[in-house]
C-alpha positions in Angstrom: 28.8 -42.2 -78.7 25.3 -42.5 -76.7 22.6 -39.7 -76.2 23.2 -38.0 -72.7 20.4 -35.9 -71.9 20.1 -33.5 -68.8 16.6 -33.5 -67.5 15.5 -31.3 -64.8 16.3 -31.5 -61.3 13.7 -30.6 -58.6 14.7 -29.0 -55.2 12.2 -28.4 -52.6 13.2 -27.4 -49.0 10.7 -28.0 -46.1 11.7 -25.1 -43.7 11.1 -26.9 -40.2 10.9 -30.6 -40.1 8.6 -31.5 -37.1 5.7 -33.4 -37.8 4.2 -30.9 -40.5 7.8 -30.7 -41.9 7.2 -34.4 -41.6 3.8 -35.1 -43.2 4.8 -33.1 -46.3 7.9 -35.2 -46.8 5.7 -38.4 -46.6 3.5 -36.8 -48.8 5.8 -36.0 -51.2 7.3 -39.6 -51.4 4.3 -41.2 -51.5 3.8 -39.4 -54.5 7.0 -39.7 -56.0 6.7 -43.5 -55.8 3.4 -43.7 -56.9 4.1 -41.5 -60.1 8.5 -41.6 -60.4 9.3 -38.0 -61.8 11.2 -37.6 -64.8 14.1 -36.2 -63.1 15.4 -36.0 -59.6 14.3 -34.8 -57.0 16.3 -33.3 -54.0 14.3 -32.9 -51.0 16.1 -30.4 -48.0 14.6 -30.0 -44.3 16.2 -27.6 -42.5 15.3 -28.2 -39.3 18.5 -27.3 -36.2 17.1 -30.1 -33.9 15.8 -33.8 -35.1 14.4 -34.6 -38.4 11.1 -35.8 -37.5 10.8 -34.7 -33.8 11.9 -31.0 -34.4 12.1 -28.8 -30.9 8.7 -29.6 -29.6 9.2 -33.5 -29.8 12.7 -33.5 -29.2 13.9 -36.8 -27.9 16.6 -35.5 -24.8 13.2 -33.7 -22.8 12.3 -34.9 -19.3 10.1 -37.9 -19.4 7.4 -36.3 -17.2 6.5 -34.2 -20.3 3.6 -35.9 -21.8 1.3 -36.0 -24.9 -2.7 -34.9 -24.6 -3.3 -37.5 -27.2 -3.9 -40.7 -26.4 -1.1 -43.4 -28.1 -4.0 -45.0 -29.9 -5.5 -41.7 -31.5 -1.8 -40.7 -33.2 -0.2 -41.9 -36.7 2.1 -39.5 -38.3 1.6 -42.1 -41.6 -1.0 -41.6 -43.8 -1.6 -45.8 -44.3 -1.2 -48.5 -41.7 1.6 -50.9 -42.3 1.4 -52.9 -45.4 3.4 -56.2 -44.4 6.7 -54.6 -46.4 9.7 -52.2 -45.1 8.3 -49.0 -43.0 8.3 -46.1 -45.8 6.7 -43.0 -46.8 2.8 -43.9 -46.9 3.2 -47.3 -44.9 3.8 -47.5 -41.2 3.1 -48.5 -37.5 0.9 -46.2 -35.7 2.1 -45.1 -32.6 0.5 -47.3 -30.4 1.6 -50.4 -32.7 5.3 -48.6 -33.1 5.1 -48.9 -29.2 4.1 -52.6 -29.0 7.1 -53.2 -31.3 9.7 -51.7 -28.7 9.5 -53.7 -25.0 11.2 -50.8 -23.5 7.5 -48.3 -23.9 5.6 -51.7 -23.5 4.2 -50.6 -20.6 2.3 -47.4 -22.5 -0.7 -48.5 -24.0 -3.2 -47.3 -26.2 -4.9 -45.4 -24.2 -2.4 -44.3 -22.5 -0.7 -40.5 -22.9 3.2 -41.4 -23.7 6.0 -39.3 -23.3 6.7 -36.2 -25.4 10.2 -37.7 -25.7 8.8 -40.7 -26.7 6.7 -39.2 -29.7 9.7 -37.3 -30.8 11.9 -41.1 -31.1 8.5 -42.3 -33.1 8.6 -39.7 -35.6 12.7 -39.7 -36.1 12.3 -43.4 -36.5 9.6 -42.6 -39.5 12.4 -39.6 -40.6 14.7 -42.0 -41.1 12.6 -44.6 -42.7 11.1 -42.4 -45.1 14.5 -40.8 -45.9 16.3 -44.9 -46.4 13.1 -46.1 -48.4 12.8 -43.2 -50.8 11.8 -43.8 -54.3 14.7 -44.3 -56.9 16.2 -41.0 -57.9 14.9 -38.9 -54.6 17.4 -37.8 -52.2 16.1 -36.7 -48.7 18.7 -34.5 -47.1 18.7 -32.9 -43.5 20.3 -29.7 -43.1 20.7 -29.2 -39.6 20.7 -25.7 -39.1 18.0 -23.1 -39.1 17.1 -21.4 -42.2 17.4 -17.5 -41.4 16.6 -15.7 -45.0 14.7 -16.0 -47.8 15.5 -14.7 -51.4 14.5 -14.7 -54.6 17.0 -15.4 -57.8 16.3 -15.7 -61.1 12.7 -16.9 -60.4 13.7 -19.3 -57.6 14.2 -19.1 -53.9 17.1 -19.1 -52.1 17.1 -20.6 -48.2 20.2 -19.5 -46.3 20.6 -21.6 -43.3 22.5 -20.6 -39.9 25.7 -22.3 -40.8 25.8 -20.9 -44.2 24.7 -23.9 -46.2 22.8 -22.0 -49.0 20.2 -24.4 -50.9 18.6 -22.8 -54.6 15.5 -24.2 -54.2 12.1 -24.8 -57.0 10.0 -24.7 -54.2 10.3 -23.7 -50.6 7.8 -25.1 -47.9 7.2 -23.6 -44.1 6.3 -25.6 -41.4 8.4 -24.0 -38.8 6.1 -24.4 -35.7 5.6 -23.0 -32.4 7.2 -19.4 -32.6 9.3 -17.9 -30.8 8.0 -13.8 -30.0 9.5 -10.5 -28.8 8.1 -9.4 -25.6 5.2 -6.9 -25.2 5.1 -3.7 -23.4 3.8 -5.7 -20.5 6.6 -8.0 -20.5 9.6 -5.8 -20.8 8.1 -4.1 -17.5 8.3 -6.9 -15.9 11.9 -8.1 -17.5 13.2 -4.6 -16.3 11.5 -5.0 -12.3 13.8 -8.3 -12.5 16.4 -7.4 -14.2 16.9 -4.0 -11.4 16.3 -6.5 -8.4 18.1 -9.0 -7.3 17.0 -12.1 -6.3 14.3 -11.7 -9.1 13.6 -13.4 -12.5 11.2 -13.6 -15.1 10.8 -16.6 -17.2 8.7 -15.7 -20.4 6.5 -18.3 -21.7 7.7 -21.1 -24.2 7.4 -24.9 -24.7 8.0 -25.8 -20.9 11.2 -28.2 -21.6 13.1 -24.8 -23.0 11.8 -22.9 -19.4 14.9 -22.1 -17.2 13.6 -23.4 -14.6 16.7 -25.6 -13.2 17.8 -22.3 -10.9 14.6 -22.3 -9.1 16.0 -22.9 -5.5 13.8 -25.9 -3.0 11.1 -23.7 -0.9 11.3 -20.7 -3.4 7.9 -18.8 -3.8 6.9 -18.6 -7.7 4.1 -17.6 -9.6 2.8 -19.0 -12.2 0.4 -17.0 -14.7 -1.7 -19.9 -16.8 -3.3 -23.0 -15.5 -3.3 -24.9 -19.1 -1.2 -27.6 -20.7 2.1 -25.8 -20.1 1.2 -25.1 -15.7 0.9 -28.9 -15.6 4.5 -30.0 -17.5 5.9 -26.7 -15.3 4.6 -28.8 -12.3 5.8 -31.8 -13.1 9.5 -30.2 -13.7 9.2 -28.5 -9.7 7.6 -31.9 -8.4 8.8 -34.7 -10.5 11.6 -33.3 -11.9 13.2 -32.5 -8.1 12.8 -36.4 -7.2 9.1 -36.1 -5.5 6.8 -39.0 -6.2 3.0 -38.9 -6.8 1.7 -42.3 -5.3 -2.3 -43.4 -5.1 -3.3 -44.2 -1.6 -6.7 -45.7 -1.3 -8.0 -44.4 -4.5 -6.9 -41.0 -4.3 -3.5 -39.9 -5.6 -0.7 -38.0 -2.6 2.5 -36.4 -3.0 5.2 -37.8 -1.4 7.7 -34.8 -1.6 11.8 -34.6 -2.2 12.4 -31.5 -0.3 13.6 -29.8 -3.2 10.5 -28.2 -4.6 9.5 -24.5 -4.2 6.0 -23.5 -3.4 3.9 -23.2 -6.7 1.6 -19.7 -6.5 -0.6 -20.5 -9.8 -3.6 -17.8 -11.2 -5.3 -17.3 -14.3 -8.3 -15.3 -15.5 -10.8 -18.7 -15.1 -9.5 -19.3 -11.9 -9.7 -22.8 -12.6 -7.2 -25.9 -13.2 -7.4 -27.2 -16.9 -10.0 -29.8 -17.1 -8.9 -33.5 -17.5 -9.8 -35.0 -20.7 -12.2 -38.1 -20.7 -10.8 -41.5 -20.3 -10.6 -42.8 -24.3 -12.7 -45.5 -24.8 -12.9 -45.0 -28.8 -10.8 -47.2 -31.4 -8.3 -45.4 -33.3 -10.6 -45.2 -36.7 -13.6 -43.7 -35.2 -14.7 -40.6 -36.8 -17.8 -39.0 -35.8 -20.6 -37.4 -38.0 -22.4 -34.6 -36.9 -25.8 -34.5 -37.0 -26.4 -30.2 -36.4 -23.1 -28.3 -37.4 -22.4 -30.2 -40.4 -21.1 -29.1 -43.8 -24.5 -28.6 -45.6 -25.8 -26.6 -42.7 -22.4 -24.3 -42.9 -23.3 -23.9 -46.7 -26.7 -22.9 -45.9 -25.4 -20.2 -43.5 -23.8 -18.1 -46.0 -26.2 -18.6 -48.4 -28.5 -16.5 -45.7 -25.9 -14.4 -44.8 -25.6 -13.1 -48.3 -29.2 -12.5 -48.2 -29.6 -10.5 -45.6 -26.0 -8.7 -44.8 -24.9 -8.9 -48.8 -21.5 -10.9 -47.3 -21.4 -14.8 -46.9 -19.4 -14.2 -43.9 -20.5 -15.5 -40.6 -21.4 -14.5 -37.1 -19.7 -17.4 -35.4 -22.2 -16.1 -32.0 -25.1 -16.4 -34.6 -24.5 -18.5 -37.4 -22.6 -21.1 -35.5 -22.6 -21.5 -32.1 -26.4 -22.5 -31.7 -25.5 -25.6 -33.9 -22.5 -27.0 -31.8 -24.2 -26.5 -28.7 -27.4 -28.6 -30.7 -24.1 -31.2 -31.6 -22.7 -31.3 -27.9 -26.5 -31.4 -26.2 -27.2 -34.6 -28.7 -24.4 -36.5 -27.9 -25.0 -35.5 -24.3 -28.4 -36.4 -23.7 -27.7 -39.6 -26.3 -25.2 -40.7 -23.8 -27.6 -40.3 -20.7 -30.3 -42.2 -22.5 -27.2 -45.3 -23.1 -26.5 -45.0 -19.3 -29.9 -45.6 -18.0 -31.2 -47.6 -20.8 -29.2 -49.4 -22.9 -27.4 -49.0 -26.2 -30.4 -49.9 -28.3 -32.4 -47.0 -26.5 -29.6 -44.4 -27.5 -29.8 -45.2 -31.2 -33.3 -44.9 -31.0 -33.6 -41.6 -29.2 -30.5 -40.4 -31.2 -32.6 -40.5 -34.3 -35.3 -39.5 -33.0 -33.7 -36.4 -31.6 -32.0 -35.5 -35.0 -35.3 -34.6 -36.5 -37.2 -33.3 -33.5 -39.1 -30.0 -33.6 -40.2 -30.6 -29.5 -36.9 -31.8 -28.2 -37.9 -30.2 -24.9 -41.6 -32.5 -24.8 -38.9 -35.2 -26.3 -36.9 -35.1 -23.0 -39.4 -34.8 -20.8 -41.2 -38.4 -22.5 -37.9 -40.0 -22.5 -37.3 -38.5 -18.4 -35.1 -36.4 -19.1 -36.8 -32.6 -18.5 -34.7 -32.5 -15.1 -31.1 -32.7 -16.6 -29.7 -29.6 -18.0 -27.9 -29.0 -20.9 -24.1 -28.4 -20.5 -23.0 -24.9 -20.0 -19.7 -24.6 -22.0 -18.9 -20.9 -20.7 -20.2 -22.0 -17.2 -17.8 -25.1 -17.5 -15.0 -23.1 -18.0 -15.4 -20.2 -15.9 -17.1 -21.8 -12.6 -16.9 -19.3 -10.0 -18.3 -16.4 -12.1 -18.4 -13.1 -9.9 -18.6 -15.5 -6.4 -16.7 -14.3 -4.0 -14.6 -16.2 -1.5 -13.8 -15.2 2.4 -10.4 -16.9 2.0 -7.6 -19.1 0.1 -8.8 -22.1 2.2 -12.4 -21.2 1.6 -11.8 -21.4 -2.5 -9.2 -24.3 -2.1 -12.4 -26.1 -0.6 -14.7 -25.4 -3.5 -11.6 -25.8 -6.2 -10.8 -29.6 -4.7 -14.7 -30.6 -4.9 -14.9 -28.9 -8.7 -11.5 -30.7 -10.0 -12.7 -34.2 -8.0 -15.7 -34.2 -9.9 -14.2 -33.6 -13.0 -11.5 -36.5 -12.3 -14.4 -38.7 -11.2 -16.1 -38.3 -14.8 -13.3 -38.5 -16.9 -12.4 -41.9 -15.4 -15.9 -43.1 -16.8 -14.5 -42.5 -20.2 -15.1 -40.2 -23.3 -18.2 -42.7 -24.1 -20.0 -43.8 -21.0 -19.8 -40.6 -19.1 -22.4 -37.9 -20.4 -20.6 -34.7 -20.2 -17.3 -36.2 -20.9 -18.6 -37.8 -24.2 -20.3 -34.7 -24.8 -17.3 -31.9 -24.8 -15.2 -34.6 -26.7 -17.7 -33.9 -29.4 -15.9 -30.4 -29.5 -12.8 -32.3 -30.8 -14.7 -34.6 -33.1 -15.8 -31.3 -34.9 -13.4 -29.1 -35.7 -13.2 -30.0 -39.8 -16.5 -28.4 -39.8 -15.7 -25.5 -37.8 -12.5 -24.7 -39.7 -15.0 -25.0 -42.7 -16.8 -21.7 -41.0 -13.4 -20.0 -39.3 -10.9 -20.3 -41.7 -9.7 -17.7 -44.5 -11.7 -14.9 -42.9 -15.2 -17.0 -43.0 -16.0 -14.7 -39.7 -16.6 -11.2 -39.9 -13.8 -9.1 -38.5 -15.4 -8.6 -35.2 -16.7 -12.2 -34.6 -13.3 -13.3 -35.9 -11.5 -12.1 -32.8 -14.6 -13.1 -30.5 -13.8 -16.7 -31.8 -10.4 -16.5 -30.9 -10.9 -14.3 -27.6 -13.8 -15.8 -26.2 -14.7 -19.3 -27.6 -11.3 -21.1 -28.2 -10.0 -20.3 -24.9 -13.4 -21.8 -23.9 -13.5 -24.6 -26.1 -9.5 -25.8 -25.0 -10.5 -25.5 -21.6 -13.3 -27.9 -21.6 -12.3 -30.3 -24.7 -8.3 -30.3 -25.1 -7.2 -30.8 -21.7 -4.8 -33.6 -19.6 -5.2 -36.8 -18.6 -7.0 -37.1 -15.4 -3.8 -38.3 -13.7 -2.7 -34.4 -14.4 -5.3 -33.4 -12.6 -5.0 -35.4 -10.0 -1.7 -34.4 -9.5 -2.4 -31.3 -8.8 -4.9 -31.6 -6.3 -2.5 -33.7 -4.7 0.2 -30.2 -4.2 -3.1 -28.5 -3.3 -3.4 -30.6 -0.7 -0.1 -31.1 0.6 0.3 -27.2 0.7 2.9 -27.0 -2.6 0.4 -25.7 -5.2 -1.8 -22.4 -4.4 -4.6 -21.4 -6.8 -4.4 -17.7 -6.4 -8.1 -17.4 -7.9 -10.3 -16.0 -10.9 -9.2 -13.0 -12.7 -5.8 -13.4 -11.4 -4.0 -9.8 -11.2 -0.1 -9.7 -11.8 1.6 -6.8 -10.6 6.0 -5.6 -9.8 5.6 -4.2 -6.5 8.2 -2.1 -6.1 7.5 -1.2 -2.2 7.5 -5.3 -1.2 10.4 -5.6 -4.2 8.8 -8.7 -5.6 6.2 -9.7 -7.5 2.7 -10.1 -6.1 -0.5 -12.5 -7.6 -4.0 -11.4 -6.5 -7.7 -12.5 -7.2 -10.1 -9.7 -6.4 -12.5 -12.2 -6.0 -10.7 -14.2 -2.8 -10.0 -12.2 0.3 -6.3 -12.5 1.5 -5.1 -14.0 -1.6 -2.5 -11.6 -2.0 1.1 -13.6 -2.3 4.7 -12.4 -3.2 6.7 -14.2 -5.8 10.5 -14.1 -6.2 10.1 -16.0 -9.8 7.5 -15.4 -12.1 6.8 -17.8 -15.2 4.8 -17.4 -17.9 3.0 -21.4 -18.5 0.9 -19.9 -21.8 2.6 -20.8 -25.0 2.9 -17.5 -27.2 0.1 -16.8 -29.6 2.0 -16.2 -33.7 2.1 -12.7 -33.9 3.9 -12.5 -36.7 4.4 -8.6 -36.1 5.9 -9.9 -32.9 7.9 -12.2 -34.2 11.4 -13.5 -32.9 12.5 -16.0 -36.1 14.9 -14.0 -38.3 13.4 -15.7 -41.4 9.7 -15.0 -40.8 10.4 -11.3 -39.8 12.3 -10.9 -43.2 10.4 -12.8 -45.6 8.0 -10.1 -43.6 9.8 -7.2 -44.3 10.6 -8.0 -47.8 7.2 -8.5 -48.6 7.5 -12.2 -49.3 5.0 -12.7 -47.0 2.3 -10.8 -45.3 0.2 -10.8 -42.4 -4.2 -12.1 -42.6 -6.4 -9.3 -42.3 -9.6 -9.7 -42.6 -11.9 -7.2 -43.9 -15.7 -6.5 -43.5 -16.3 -5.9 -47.5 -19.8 -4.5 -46.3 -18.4 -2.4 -43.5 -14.7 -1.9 -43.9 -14.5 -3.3 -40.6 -10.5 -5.0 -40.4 -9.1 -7.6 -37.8 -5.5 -8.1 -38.3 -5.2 -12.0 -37.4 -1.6 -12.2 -36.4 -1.2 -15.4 -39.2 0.5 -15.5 -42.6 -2.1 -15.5 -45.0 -2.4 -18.0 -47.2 -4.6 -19.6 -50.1 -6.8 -22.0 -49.4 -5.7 -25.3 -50.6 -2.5 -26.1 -51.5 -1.5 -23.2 -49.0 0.6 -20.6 -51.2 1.9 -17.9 -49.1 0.6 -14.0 -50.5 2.6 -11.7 -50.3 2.6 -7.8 -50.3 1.1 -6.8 -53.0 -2.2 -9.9 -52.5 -0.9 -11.9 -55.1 -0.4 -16.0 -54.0 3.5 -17.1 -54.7 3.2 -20.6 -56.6 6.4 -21.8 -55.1 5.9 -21.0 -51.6 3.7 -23.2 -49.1 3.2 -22.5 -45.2 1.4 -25.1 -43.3 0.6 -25.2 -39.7 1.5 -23.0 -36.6 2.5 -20.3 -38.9 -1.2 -19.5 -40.5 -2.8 -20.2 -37.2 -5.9 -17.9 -37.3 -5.6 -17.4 -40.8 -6.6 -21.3 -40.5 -8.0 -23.1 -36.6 -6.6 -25.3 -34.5 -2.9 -25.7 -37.0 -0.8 -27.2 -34.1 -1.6 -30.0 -34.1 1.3 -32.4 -34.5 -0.5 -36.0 -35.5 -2.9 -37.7 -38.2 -4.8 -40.7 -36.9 -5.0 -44.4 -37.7 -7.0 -45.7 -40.3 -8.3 -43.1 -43.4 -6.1 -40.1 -43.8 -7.1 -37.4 -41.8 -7.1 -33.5 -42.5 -3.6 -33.5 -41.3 -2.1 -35.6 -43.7 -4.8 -34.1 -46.5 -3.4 -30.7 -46.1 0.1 -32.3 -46.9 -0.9 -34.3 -49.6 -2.4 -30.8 -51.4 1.3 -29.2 -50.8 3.0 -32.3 -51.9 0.6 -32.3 -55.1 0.8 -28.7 -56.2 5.1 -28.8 -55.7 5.3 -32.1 -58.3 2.0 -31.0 -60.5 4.5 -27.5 -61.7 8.2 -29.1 -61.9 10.9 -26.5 -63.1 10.7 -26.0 -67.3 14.1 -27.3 -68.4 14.8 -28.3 -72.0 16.8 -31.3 -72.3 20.2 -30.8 -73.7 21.3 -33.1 -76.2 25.3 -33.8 -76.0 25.4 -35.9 -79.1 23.3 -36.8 -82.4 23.4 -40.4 -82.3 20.0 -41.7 -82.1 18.2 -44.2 -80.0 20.3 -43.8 -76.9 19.9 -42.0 -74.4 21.5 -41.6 -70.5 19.5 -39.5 -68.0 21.6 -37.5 -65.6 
C-alpha cells in the first residue's frame, strides 16, 4: 500500500478584487509558477461586483465615464506578452488589448477610453489569470462582500455577506474607494432635504453610483467640486440626457436634448479642473529627476537629524524648493527645445543641472523675461480679485480654461508648462519616499495633504482637454454656471432651498433644488461605512496612522490604516505588525501618497505592481507549518494530497 502524505494547504483571501485585488493575484501566480509550492494553494477574492474590474471599473457604467490615463500609459500586467497564452505575469497592455478587439478600435493610445471599457480589460486578465494558474493553484471568486474579520486558532477568518465563511493563512485588503458616514455638516444638510419637499441631497461617491436619474430637465442643481467627479456628473446631465457635444470651426458647442437641468457648479479655487497635456510620451518612458531625487531626500533627514534631532521632514522646507527646481528645469528645458531645437535642450538641460547662476543662465540663453510657473497661482487664479458680476467672471473663466485647452493640445512634451506640471506625475516615487510612513512632521503632514495635493491634482492629474472643452461649451450655451472662488454652501430655510454663493462675485447668489457632492470621500477610517473595516477597527485588528512629533509630541491622526513599510502588514492596537495581514492601496492612503491609483505601465514593472510583488512574496516566503502525515510505512512511495 503506497505512502499518502498530507502536505499543507495555503489559503489566502484578497478582500476586494479591483485592480489592487488584481495585481496581488498576478503577483502571487507569477510567483507560484516561477517557484511551484509544495502544497496547494487556494486563492479567494471576495469582491460583490467583477473580479478584476471591482465597483470602480465595473463594466455595466455609462460610456461617457472616462479614464484620466491615457490607453497607452496603463498595463494591469507586470510583463508585456510573451508570444504564449495571456497569464499571470504575461499580457497585452491596454492599448494592445484594445487593438485586439475591432469594437474599441477606434480608442487609441493616446486616447482616454471608457471606464467601462478598463473594467472589461481587467476581467478579461481575471479570467486569464484565474484559467492559466499554475498546477495545484485554485483561484476562486467569492462574490459577496466580506463583512467581519476574526481570528481562530492563529488564523483569520473572512465572513462574507452571503455567509460563505473562508479559514484563511493569510488575508489581504485591497478594498478601494470607501464608502463614509456623513459629517456634522452633511446630516444638516440630509435633514434641510429630508423636511422639504421637492429637495435632495446627493452625497459624494464614484459618480456612476450618484442618483442622479430623478433629476427632472430644467431643474436648478448645485454642484460642490469642480474635479474629476464635476466632469463625469456633467456628462451624466448632458450626455447621458441625449445632448451632443459637436466641434464647430475648431471650437467645441453643445447641441442640447432638452432634458438637461441647469448645472450651478462652485468650489473653493473657483476654477474648472485643468486639462491634462496632450501625451506625446511612449508607454516605457520613465523620467529621472535631476533636483528631488532619492540621494537628495537622504540628505534631507540626515540634516534634519542634525539640527531638529528627528529625520522627519518639513515638506514646505525640505521638499518643496526641490520640485519647484524639478518642474522649472523641465520647464525652461522645454522652452529652450521650442525656440531652438532638441540638440539645444540637452545642452542647456545639463548645463542647468549643475548651475550655481541659473538666473545669469537664463538670461544668456534669453530667457530672463519668462517666469517660472506658479503652481499655487495655477491653481487658485483669481486670488482675492473681485468680480462686478457672473458674466463678468464667466468672461475671465472662458479666456483662463481656453488657454489652458490651447496648451494641452500642444502636448505633455512640446508645450512648456504642460511638460512641466506633468513632471509632477513623473515624480511621485520620490515624493512618497519623503511623505509616506509619517516622513513629515505632524504639522507639515496635514499641510501636504491640505494645501499641496489639492494643489498638485489640480494642475498635474486632471482630464483630457476634450473635458474641458466640454464645459466651456455649457458655459456658453447657458447650462453650466461657475458660482465662483470660495464657493459658500448654505440650507436657506426662508427661500426653502439651497443657495451657492462666491463672496468674491457680486450677484452670484443662486438657489438649488438638488445639491450633489462631485468630491470623492477622503478614507476616514473613523468615518467609515464598510462593516469590515469598522470592525477589524473596533476589535483592534487594525488601527488608525498617527503620526507623532518624537521631538515635540505634536500628533496628526492621518485617517489611513497604518501599515509597515514593505510588504504592508497591517498594526494593530497594541503597535505590533500582524504577519498575516496585508492592506494595499486606498485603504492606507495618507499613511502612504497617491494609493488609488488603479494601473501599472508598460514596459518595467512599476511601483504598482512592486508593492504587489512584496505582498505576494512575504504571503508564500511564511507558508502554514504542517507536518506531513504518513498513512502507511511502505517506503519509497508517496501520493501528495
Amino acid at each position: 500500500m503506497a505512502d499518502v502524505v498530507l502536505r499543507p494547504e495555503l489559503h489566502v483571501a484578497i478582500v476586494g478584487a479591483g485592480p489592487r485585488g488584481l495585481s496581488v493575484l498576478e503577483r502571487l501566480l507569477v510567483q507560484l509558477s516561477e517557484s511551484p509550492a509544495s502544497g496547494p494553494v487556494r486563492i479567494h477574492l471576495f469582491e460583490p461586483g467583477e473580479a478584476g474590474a471591482g465597483r470602480i471599473w465595473r463594466t455595466t457604467q455609462a460610456p461617457w465615464f472616462l479614464m484620466n490615463t491615457a490607453a497607452g500609459e496603463v498595463s494591469v500586467f507586470s510583463n508585456s506578452a510573451d508570444g504564449g497564452p495571456t497569464r499571470a505575469g504575461y499580457g497585452p497592455s491596454f492599448a494592445e488589448w484594445l487593438r485586439e478587439h475591432p469594437r474599441w478600435s477606434g480608442i487609441g493610445p493616446n486616447d482616454y477610453g471608457p471606464r467601462a471599457v478598463y473594467g472589461e480589460y481587467l476581467r478579461h486578465a481575471f479570467e486569464a489569470m484565474a484559467a492559466n494558474a499554475p498546477l495545484g493553484v485554485t483561484v476562486r471568486h467569492v462574490a459577496e462582500r466580506a463583512v467581519r474579520l476574526t481570528r481562530q486558532n492563529g488564523r483569520t477568518v473572512v465572513t462574507g455577506s452571503g455567509g460563505t465563511v473562508v479559514t484563511a493563512d493569510k488575508v489581504v485588503l485591497t478594498t478601494g474607494h470607501p464608502r463614509v458616514t456623513p459629517d456634522d455638516a452633511e446630516k444638516a444638510l440630509l435633514t434641510f432635504a429630508r423636511q422639504r419637499v421637492g429637495l435632495a441631497y446627493v452625497r459624494g461617491d464614484s459618480a456612476a453610483d450618484l442618483p442622479l436619474s430623478a433629476i427632472g430637465p430644467g431643474e436648478q442643481v448645485g454642484v460642490v467640486g469642480l474635479g474629476l467627479t464635476f466632469f463625469d456628473v456633467m456628462a451624466e446631465l448632458t450626455e447621458g440626457r441625449g445632448g451632443r457635444f459637436v466641434e464647430r470651426d475648431g471650437r467645441t458647442e453643445y447641441v442640447p436634448s432638452g432634458a438637461e437641468p441647469h448645472l450651478v457648479a462652485g468650489s473653493r479655487s473657483g476654477l474648472v479642473m485643468l486639462a491634462r497635456g496632450r501625451n506625446q510620451k511612449s508607454p516605457t518612458y520613465r523620467y529621472r529627476p535631476v533636483f528631488v531625487t532619492e540621494e537628495a531626500i537622504v540628505e534631507a533627514r540626515r540634516r534634519a537629524q542634525r539640527t531638529t534631532g528627528s529625520a522627519q521632514l518639513d515638506f514646505a522646507r525640505d521638499v518643496l524648493p526641490l520640485l519647484k527646481l524639478e518642474v522649472e528645469h523641465v520647464y525652461y528645458t522645454a522652452h529652450v527645445r521650442r525656440r531652438l531645437s532638441e540638440e539645444a535642450a540637452q545642452r542647456f538641460a545639463a548645463i542647468h543641472a549643475k548651475s550655481t547662476d541659473r538666473r545669469g543662465l537664463l538670461e544668456a540663453w534669453g530667457l530672463a523675461d519668462v517666469p517660472p510657473p506658479d503652481l499655487e497661482r495655477l491653481a487658485r487664479p483669481f486670488g482675492d480679485r473681485e468680480f462686478d458680476s457672473p458674466r463678468a467672471f464667466h468672461g475671465t473663466l472662458l479666456d483662463l480654461l481656453e488657454q489652458d485647452i490651447a496648451e494641452a493640445r500642444q502636448g505633455n512634451v512640446d508645450n512648456p508648462l504642460k511638460a512641466s506640471l506633468d513632471i509632477l506625475r513623473d515624480t511621485r516615487a520620490v515624493v512618497r519616499q519623503a511623505v509616506d510612513f509619517a516622513g513629515l512632521r505632524p504639522e507639515s503632514h496635514r499641510m501636504f495633504l491640505s494645501w499641496f495635493n489639492p494643489i498638485n491634482t489640480m494642475v498635474s492629474a486632471g482630464p483630457p482637454a476634450v473635458r474641458v472643452a466640454q464645459a466651456c461649451a455649457l458655459i456658453r450655451a447657458g447650462l453650466l454656471t461657475v458660482v465662483g472662488p470660495a464657493t459658500e454652501v448654505v440650507a436657506d430655510h426662508a427661500a426653502g432651498a439651497f443657495v451657492l454663493h462666491s463672496p468674491f462675485v457680486r450677484g452670484s447668489r443662486r438657489e438649488v433644488t438638488t445639491l450633489v457632492d462631485a468630491r470623492i470621500p477622503r478614507p476616514q477610517l473613523a468615518a467609515t461605512a464598510d462593516p469590515l473595516i469598522s470592525q477589524a477597527l473596533a476589535d483592534g485588528l487594525i488601527t488608525e496612522l498617527v503620526n507623532v512629533d518624537s521631538a515635540t509630541g505634536q500628533r496628526f491622526p492621518a485617517g489611513s490604516i497604518a501599515v509597515t513599510r514593505k510588504p504592508f502588514h497591517v498594526v494593530d492596537a497594541l503597535g505590533n505588525p500582524d504577519p498575516d495581514l496585508y492592506a494595499l492601496g486606498v485603504p492606507t492612503e495618507n499613511t502612504r501618497w497617491f494609493t488609488q491609483i488603479g494601473n501599472g505601465r508598460p514596459g518595467p514593472m512599476t511601483g504598482f505592481h512592486h508593492d504587489a510583488d512584496a505582498i505576494a512574496a512575504d504571503v508564500l516566503r511564511h507558508r502554514p507549518a504542517v507536518a506531513p502525515v504518513v498513512l502507511s510505512a511502505r517506503p519509497r512511495a508517496a501520493v501528495a494530497i
